[in-house]
Structures are given as C-alpha cells and as structure tokens.
C-alpha positions in Angstrom: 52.2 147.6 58.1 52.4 148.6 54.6 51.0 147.7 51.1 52.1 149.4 48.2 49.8 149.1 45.0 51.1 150.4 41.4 47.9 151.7 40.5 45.5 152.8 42.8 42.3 153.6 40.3 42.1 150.0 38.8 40.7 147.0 38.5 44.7 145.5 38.5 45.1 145.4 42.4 41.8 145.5 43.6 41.8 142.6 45.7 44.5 143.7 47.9 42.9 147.0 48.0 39.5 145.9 48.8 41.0 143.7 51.6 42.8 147.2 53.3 39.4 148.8 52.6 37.1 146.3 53.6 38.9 145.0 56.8 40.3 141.8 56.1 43.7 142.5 56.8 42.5 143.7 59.9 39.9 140.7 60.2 43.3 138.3 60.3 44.7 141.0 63.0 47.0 142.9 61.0 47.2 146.8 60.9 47.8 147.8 57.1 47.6 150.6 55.5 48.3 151.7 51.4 50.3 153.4 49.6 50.1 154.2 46.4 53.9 153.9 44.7 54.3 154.3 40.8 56.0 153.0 38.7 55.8 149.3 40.0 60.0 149.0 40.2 59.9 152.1 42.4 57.1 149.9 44.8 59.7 146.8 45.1 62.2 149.0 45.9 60.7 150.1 48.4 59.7 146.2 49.6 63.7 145.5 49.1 64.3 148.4 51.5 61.9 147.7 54.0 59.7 150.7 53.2 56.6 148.9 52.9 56.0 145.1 53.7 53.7 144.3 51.2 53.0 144.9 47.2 50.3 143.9 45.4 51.7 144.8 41.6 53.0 142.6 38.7 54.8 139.2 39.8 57.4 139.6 37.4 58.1 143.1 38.2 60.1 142.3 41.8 63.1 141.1 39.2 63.3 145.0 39.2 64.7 145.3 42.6 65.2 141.4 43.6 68.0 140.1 40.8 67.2 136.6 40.1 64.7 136.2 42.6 67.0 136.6 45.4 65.4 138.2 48.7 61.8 138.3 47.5 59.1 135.7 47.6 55.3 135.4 45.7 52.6 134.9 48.0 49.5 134.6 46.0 48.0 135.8 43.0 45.6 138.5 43.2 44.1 137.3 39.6 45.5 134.7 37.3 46.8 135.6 34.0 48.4 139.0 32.2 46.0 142.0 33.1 46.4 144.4 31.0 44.6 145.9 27.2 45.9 146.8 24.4 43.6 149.8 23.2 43.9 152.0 19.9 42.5 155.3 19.1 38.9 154.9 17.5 40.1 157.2 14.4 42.7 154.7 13.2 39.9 152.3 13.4 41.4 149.2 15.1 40.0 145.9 14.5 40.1 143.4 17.8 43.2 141.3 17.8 44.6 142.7 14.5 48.2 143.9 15.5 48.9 145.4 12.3 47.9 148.7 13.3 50.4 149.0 15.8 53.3 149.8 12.8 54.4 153.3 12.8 52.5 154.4 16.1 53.1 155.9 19.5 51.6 153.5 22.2 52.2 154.6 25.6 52.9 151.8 28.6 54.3 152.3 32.2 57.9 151.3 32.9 58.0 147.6 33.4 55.1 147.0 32.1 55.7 148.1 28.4 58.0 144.8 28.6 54.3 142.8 28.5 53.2 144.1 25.7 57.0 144.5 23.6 57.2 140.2 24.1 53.6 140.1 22.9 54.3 142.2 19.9 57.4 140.1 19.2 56.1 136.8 19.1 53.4 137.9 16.9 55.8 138.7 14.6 55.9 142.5 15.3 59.6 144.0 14.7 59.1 147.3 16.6 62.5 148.4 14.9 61.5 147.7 11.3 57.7 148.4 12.2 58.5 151.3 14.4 56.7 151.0 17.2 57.5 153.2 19.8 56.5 152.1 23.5 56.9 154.7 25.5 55.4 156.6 28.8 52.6 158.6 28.9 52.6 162.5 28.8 51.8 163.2 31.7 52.4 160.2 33.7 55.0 161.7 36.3 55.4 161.2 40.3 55.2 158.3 42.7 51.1 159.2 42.9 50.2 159.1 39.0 46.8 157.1 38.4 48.5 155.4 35.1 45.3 154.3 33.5 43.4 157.2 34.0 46.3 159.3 33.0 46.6 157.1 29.4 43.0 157.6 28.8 43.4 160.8 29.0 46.3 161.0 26.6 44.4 159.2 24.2 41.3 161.1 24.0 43.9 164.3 23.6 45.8 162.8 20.7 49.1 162.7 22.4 49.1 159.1 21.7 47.7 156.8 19.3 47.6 153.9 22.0 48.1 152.1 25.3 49.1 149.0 27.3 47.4 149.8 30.3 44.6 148.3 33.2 40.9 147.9 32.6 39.7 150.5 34.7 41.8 153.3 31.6 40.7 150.8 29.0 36.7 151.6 30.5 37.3 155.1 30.2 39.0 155.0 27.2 36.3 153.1 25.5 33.3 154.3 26.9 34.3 158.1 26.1 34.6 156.6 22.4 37.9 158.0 22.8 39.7 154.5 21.9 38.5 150.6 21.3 39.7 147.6 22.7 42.9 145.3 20.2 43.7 143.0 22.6 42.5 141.3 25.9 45.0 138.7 26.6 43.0 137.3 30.0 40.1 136.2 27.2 42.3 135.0 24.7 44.0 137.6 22.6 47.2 137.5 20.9 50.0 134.5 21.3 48.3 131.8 24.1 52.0 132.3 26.1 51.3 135.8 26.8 48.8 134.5 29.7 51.5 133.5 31.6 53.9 136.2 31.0 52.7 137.8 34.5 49.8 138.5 36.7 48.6 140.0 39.8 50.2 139.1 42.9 51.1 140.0 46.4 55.1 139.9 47.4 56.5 140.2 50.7 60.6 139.9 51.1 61.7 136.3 51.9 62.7 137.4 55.2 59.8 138.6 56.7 58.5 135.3 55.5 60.8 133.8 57.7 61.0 135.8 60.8 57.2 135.8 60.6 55.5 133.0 59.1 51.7 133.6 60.7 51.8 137.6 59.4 52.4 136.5 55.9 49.9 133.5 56.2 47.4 136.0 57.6 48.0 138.2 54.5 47.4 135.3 52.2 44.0 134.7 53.8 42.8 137.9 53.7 43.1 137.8 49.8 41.8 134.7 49.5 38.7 136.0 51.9 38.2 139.0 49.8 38.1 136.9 46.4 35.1 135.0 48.4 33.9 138.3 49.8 33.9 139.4 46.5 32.4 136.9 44.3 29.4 136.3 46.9 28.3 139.9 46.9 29.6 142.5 44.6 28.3 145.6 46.2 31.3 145.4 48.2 33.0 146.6 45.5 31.2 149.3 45.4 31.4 150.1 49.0 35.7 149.8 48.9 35.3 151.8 45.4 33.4 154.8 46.7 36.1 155.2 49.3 39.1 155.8 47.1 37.6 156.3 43.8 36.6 159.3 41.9 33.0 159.4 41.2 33.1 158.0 37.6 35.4 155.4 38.8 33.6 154.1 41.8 30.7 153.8 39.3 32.9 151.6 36.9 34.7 149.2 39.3 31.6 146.9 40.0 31.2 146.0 36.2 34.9 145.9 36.0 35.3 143.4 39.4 32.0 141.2 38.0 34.4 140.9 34.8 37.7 139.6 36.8 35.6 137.3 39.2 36.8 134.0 36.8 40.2 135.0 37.5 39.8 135.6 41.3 42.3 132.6 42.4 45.2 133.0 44.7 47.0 130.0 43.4 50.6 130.2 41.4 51.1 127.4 39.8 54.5 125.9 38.3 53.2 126.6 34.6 52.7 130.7 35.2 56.2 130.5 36.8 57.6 128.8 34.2 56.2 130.5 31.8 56.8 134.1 33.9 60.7 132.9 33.6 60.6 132.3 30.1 59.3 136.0 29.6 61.6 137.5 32.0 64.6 135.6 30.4 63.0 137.0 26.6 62.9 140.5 28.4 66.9 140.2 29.9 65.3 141.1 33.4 66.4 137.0 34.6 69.3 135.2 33.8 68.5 131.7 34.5 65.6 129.5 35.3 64.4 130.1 38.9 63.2 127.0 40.3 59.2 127.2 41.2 60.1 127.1 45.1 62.8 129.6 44.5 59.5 132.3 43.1 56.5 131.3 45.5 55.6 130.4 49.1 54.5 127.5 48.6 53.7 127.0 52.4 50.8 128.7 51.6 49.6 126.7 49.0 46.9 125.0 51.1 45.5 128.5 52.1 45.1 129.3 48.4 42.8 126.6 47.9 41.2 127.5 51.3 
C-alpha cells in the first residue's frame, strides 16, 4: 500500500511518516510504503484515482479532488489544530502576532494551503486587495518532490520573498539561520481563535476502501494512534525515523520540533474542527454546503482514537 505525504522534511506529517518508518503499519500487518506528492491537491488526486491508498496531508485539502466530500472519508488526525507559521523576514522587523506588516509584501505559501493563511488575514481585517498582499508560490518550489518548507526558507534567506505560510520544520530553519522570525503560531494561540479549526493534520483514505475493507483502515488508524504513544513515551524515536529520511540539519531539528507538537498528538476529529473546517472551506468557495460530521469522518473508528 501507499501513503502519500505533502511534505516529506517536516514536522506536518510526521506521525504518519514515523509509523512507515518505525514499523507500525507493519506492526498492524500492513505493507506501506511513501511517497512524497506535492502540492497536497496533486496527493488526493492521486487517493481519488487509486494511486496511493492513503494521505496524511491537510483535512480540508481532499475538497481538492473529492467535491463536497463525496468519495473521501477522514480517518484520524495526525495533530489537532492548523499547523502551519506565519514567518517574516528579520529586516522588516516583525513583531509576533502584529499582521500589519504583511501590507504591500510578497509572502509565499503552497497551493491549497495559501487558502489558511488568506481566511486568517481576512478575518483579521486584512484586505489583500487594498493592502496588497500577494500570496503566492515559492521560487523555486516546482515538481511532485519539492521539500516546501525547506524550499521557502530558502527563499527567504535569498530575498526572493519577504515571507511565508509554511510547516515548522522551514519556520526552524528560517529562524535559527536569523534569516526570518516567527508572526504567527496559530496552534498556540495566534491570530483570530477560529483559525484553529480551519484545518489540521489528518490521514484520508477513499470511502470505498473503507468499505470494502474495514480492518485495513482500522489497522491504519491504530498505527497512528500507536506512534503518537510511541512518540510521546520516548522521543529518540524521532530521531531514529528522522535520520532515515532527513538531511543532516533536519534530522537534528525534528526531535525539538516533535517534543513541541506532542500536546497536539491526538487522533480524534471532533464535530467542532469539522464544523468549523466547513465554515472555512465554505469562506474559501472550495464547499458548497454544510457536510454533515458523519459525512467528513469515520467515525467507526472513534473508539480506536481514544485507544
């Protein structure tokens, strides 16, 4: 089987990679392996056509390929709460959680996920037309293999952008280079309370899979929720999945950055993300109506969440 991640470099997905790399999917007796699709649409698409069985990327992200929620189900969070940071270039000397500096500048954000940080702006009472702001990609970040965060860092310390809406692991880099400093952290309470709830980090599977096989998907489940244990009882395990995939620099980072997300480590969706993911999606024009909350997530898994 197959589990397409976003973003391999990060902190974003890191549960569902750490449970490829540290043998919980194969614990619970199934064979997966990853791939690394960006952007995110381009990974549900390739969920909607059977390409991969799995992604771990951005719940609200499989309206991309899954209109109205049709075809695609939730099956756990891999984190609770919208992920990513908000980070400014150190010369324009950003303060934390003052958005004013955002009028007039080039921020750059990955294709569905720009639409995070645009609904932030806007109910803080940013007008990116009047206060042109221009959300764009990054130079740079081309191909199905791009490491986004990395690749905005990057951008940043070279001055080809004064910003970026991107995962911790670039906002790390970013910071510790002194290349940029951190405006917003919405997981620790930055910017509009809503924007929590606008998304987070889950794992998808198509509805039918779900259905033709209800223990394969259960066994997925558990190996998430095994790996947030794994995880939170011994964190040199991150380490250990980190130094198999990551750069050196990186594997160096993720332990800090996983010790940081532990709090958030819970598979549960509950109705008040979904309704609140809806509410964003509807603000963004990516969902038309209000998909009902058994409609979004498995909830036969809900005991296994908890688990």
């Amino acid at each position: 089987m197959k589990l397409a991640v976003p973003d391999l470099i990060s902190n974003s997905y890191f549960p569902a990679v750490a449970a490829v790399e540290l043998g919980f999917f194969a614990n619970e007796g199934l064979d997966v392996s990853l791939e690394l699709i960006f952007p995110v649409d381009k990974a549900y698409q390739a969920l909607k056509t059977g390409e991969v069985d799995f992604v771990g990327g951005s719940a609200h992200s499989a309206l991309s390929a899954f209109e109205d929620w049709q075809g695609v189900k939730l099956l756990c969070a891999q984190g609770q709460g919208m992920y990513w940071f908000l980070v400014m270039a150190s010369d324009l000397d950003p303060k934390r959680g003052d958005l004013e500096i955002v009028k007039g500048k080039r921020i750059g954000a990955a294709p569905w996920v720009d639409m995070g940080l645009k609904q932030l702006l806007i109910d803080s009472g940013i007008d990116l037309v009047r206060d042109e702001v221009k959300i764009a990609p990054v130079p740079g970040a081309v191909g199905s293999t791009v490491n986004f965060g990395l690749t905005a860092a990057k951008a940043l310390e070279e001055k080809k952008i004064d910003g970026f809406w991107a995962n911790g692991m670039g906002t790390e880099v970013a910071v510790s280079s002194g290349a940029g400093k951190v405006v917003l952290d919405v997981r620790r309470g930055d910017g509009p309370r809503r924007a929590f709830h606008y998304t987070m980090a889950s794992l998808a599977a198509r509805e039918a899979l779900i259905s033709r096989d209800l223990d394969t998907a259960a066994a997925a489940v558990r190996a998430i929720v095994k790996t947030h244990a794994a995880l939170k009882k011994d964190l040199s395990l991150a380490v250990k999945a980190g130094q198999s995939l990551f750069p050196e620099r990186e594997a160096g980072l993720i332990a800090e950055l996983v010790r940081r997300d532990l709090p958030f480590y819970d598979a549960s969706i509950g109705e008040e993300f979904v309704s609140g993911m809806n509410g964003f999606a509807r603000a963004q024009g990516i969902l038309k109506g209000d998909a009902p909350y058994e409609k979004v997530v498995a909830t036969e898994f809900e005991d296994l969440w908890r688990a």
